[in-house]
C-alpha positions as CSV (number, residue, x, y, z in Angstrom):
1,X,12.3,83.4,178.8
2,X,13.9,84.7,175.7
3,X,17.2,83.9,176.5
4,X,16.1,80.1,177.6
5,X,14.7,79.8,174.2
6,X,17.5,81.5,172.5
7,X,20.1,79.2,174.1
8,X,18.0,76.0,173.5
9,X,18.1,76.9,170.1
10,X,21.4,77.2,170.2
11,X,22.1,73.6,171.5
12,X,19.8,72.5,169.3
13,X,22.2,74.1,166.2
14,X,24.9,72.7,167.9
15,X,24.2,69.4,167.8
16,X,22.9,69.2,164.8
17,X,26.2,70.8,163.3
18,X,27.7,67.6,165.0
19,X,25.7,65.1,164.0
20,X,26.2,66.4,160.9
21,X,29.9,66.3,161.1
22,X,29.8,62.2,162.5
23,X,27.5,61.7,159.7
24,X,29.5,62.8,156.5
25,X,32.5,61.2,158.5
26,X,30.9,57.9,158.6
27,X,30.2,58.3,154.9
28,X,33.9,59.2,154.1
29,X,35.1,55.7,155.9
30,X,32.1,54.2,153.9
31,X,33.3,55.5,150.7
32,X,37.1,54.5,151.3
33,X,38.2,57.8,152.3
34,X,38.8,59.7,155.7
35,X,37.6,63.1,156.7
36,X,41.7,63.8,156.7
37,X,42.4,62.4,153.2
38,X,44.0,64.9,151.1
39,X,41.7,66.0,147.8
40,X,44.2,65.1,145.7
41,X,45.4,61.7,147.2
42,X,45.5,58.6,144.5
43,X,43.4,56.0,145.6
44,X,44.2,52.9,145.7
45,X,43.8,50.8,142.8
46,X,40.6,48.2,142.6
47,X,40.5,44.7,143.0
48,X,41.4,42.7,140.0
49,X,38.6,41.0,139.1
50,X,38.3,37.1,140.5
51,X,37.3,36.3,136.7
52,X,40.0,32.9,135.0
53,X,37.7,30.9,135.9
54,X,34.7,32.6,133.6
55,X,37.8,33.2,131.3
56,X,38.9,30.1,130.6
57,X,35.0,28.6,130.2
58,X,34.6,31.2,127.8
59,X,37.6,29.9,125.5
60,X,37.0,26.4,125.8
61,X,33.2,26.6,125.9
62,X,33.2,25.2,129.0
63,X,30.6,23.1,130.1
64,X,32.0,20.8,132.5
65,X,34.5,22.7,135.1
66,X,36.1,21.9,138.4
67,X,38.3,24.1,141.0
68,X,40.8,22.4,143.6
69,X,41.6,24.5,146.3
70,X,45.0,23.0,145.9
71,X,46.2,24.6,149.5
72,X,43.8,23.1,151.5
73,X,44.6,19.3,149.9
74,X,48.6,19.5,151.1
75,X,49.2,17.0,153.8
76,X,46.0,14.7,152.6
77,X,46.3,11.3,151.6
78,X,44.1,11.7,148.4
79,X,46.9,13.9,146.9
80,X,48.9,10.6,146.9
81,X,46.0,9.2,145.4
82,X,45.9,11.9,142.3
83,X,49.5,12.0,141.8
84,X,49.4,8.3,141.2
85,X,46.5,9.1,138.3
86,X,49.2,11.0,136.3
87,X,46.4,13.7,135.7
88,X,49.0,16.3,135.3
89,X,51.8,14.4,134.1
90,X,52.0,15.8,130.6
91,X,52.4,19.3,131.6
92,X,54.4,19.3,135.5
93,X,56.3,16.2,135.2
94,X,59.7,16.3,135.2
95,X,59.8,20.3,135.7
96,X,60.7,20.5,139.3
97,X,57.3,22.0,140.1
98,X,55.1,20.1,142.4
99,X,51.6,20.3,142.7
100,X,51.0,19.3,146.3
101,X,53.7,22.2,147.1
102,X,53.5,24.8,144.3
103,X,50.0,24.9,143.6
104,X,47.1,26.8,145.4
105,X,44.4,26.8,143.1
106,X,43.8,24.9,139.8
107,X,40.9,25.2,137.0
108,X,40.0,22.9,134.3
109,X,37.2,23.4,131.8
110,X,35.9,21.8,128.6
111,X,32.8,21.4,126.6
112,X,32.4,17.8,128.2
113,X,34.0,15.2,130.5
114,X,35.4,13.3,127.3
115,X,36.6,16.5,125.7
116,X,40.3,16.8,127.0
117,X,41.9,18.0,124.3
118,X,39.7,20.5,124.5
119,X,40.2,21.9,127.8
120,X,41.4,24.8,129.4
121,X,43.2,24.9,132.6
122,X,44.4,27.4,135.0
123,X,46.7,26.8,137.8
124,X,47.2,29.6,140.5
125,X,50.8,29.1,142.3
126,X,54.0,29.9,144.3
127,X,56.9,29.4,142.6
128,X,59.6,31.9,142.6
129,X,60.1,33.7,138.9
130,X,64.0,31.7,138.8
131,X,62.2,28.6,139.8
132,X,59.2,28.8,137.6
133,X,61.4,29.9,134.6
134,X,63.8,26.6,134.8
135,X,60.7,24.7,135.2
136,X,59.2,26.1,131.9
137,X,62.8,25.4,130.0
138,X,63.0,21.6,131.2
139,X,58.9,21.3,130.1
140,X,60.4,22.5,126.3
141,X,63.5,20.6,126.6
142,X,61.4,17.1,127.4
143,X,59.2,18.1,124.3
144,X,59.1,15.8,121.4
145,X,59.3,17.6,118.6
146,X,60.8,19.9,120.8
147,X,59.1,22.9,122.0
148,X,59.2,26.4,120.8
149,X,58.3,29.6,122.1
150,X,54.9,31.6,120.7
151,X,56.0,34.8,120.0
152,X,53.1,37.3,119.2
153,X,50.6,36.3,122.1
154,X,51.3,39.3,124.4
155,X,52.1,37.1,127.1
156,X,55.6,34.7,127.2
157,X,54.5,31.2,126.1
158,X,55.6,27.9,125.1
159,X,54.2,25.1,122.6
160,X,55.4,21.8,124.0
161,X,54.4,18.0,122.9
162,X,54.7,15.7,125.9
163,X,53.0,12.4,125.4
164,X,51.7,12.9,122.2
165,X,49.7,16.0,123.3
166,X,50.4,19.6,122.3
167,X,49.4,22.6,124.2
168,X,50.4,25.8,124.8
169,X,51.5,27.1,128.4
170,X,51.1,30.9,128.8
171,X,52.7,32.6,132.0
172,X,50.5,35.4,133.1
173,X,52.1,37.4,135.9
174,X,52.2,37.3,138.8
175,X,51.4,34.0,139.3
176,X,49.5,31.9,136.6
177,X,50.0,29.2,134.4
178,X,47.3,28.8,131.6
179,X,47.5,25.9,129.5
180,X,45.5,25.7,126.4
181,X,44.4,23.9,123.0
182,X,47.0,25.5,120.0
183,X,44.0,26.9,118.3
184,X,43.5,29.1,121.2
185,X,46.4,29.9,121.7
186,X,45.6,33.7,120.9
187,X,43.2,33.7,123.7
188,X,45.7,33.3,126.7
189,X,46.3,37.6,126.4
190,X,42.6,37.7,128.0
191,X,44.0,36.1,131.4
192,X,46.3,39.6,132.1
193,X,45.2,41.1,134.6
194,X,42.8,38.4,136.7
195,X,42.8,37.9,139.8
196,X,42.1,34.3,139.9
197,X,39.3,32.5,141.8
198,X,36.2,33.4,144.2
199,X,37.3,32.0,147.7
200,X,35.5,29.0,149.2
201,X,32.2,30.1,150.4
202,X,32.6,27.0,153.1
203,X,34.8,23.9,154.0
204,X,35.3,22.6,150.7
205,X,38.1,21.5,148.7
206,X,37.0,21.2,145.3
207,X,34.0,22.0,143.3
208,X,32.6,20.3,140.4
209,X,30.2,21.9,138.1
210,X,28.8,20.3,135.2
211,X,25.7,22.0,132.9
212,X,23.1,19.9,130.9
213,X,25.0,16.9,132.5
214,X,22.9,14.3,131.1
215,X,25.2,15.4,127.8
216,X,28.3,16.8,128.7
217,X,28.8,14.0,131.7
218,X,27.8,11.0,129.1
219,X,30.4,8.1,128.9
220,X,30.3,4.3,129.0
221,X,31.0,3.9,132.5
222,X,29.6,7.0,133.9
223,X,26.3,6.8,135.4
224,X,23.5,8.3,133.4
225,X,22.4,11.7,134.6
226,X,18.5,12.2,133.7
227,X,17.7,15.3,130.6
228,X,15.6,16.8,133.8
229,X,18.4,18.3,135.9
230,X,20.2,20.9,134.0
231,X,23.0,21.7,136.4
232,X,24.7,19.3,138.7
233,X,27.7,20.4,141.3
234,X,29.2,18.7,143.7
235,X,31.2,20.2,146.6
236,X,34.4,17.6,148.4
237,X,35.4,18.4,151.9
238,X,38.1,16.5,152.9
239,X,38.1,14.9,156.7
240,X,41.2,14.3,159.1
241,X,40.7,10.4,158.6
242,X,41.5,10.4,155.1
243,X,38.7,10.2,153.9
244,X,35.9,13.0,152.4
245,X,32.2,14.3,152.7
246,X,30.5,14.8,149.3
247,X,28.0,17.2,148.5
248,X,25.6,16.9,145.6
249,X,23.3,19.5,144.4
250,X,21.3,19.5,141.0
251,X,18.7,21.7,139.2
252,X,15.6,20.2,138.5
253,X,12.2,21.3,136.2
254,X,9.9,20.7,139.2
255,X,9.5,19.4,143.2
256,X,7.3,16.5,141.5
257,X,10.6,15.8,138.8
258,X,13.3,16.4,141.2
259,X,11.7,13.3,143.1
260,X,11.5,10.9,140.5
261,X,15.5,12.6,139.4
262,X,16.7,11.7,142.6
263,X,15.4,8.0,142.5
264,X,16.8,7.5,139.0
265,X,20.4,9.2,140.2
266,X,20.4,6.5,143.2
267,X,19.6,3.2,140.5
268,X,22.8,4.8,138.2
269,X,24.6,4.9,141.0
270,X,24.2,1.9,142.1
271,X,24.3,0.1,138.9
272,X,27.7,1.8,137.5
273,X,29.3,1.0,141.1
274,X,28.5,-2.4,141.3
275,X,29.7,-5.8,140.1
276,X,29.5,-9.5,139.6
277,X,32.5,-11.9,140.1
278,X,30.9,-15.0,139.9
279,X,28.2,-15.4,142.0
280,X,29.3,-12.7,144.4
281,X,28.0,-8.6,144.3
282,X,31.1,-6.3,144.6
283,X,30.2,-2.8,146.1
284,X,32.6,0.4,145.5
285,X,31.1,2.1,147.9
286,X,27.7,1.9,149.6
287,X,24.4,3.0,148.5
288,X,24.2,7.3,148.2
289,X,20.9,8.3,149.1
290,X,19.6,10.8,146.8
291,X,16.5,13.1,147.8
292,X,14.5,16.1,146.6
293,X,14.2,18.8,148.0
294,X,11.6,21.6,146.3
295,X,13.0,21.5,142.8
296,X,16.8,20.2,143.8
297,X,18.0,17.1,144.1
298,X,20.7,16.5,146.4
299,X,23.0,13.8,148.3
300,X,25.5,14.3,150.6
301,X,27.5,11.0,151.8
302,X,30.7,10.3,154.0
303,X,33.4,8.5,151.9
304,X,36.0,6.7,154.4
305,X,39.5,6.3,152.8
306,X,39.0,2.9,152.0
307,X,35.8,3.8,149.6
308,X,38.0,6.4,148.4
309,X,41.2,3.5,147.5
310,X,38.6,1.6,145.7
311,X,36.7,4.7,143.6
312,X,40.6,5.6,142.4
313,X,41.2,2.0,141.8
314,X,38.3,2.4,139.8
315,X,39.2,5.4,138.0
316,X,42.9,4.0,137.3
317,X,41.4,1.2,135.3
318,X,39.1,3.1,133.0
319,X,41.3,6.5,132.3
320,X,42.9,6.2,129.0
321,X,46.6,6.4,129.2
């Protein structure tokens, strides 16, 4: 009997010697090391921290931000649709760099949607060091007065006055071009190091984000956002027709609010997208429902690519140039 028990016991050590064993194995993987791994190996370096775009709010007080995931745009016909804008005609034009090609992400951020000249933007690309480097000599050659490095940054930069505006466009390596007001200038060393953007959490292909929008999103033709909602995004994901699916989400004080903020979002709406020629009504694009749901408000609404041709029509005629 003794020796039954004895080797029982026995087992019983055993095993639990190799359970043991699997379990601090399973917590070496877990930690990012293996049972083999040498005490002294390096490990590998961290992450760098998906951070410009908090960056670049923080330098321009950002209030009104929005991402293009510039990568998943190529081949769509509303990239023919922004080039024609001119949006980033002051700084790429000319250069040999082009965004449809050469970009995968870009970031613009400024205290308001009327604010330009105080905005921040990061673009994320591809471009060979040779490539980038001629680019960034033809962007100071084109400059009137003509552009001049800024030394003492601690990143290579260049001041550059193309159309009447001056900014600054810092190179942060490996792949980053930062273009700011002059009286940040200073602030561009903060980008070193970043590792860009968060990756799409879905489809989309561009997120907008504005905070206390019924400020920062205030102009004459814009449609009035109510004081209630103090964030607004919307989320574009672009369709193989041409055309787009918009999202719309907003933060509201209360379920009971968010209703009457989603009834007064549908009237702007309406109103700022509609006109009279003669005796005839002239839609841009057809009613968005707006709804709430708890304390959100929210629309989401198919754009076809001819809504989209009319709402850039739209936009041509009322961006300054």
């Amino acid at each position: 009997m003794w020796s039954v028990h004895h080797g029982l016991a026995a087992a019983t050590r055993r095993a639990t010697l190799r359970l043991l064993v699997v379990g601090a194995a399973l917590l070496a993987v877990a930690c990012g090391s293996s049972p083999g791994t040498p005490a002294g190996a390096e490990a590998p370096p961290p992450p760098k921290p998906r951070n410009a775009g908090a960056i670049a709010q923080a330098i321009a007080g950002g209030k009104v931000s929005v991402l293009v995931y510039a990568d998943r745009t190529r081949g769509h016909p509303i990239m023919a649709r922004l080039a024609a804008l001119d949006l980033w005609g002051p700084v790429l034009a000319g250069t040999g760099l082009d965004p449809e090609r050469d970009l995968e992400r870009a970031f613009i951020t400024a205290p308001r949607a009327g604010a330009g000249g105080d905005a921040v933007a990061v673009l994320q690309h591809n471009v060979p060091p040779d490539r980038l480097a001629a680019g960034i000599d033809t962007l100071v050659s084109r400059s009137d007065p003509p552009g001049t490095e800024e030394a003492g940054l601690g990143v290579p930069a260049v001041r550059v006055t193309v159309r009447g505006q001056t900014r600054v466009v810092a190179t942060i390596e490996p792949d980053f071009l930062v273009v700011l007001p002059v009286d940040k200038a200073r602030e561009a060393r903060r980008f070193v190091g970043t590792g860009g953007f968060p990756d799409p959490t879905g489809d989309e292909a561009a997120v907008a984000v504005a905070l206390d929008p019924a400020r920062t999103l205030r102009e004459p033709r814009a449609p009035r956002v109510p004081p209630t909602v103090r964030s607004l995004e919307a989320a574009v994901t672009l369709t193989q027709d041409g055309g787009a699916v918009v999202a719309l989400d907003g933060a509201s004080e209360s379920p009971e609010q968010a209703a009457r903020d989603a009834e007064f979002l549908a009237e702007e709406v309406e109103r700022t997208t509609t006109f009279r020629i003669a005796f005839v009504k002239v839609r841009v694009v057809d009613p968005i429902a707006f709804f709430a749901e708890g304390d959100r408000v929210k629309a989401k609404r198919r754009v076809t690519p001819g809504e989209i041709d009319k709402l850039f029509g739209l936009l041509s005629a009322v961006l300054p140039r």
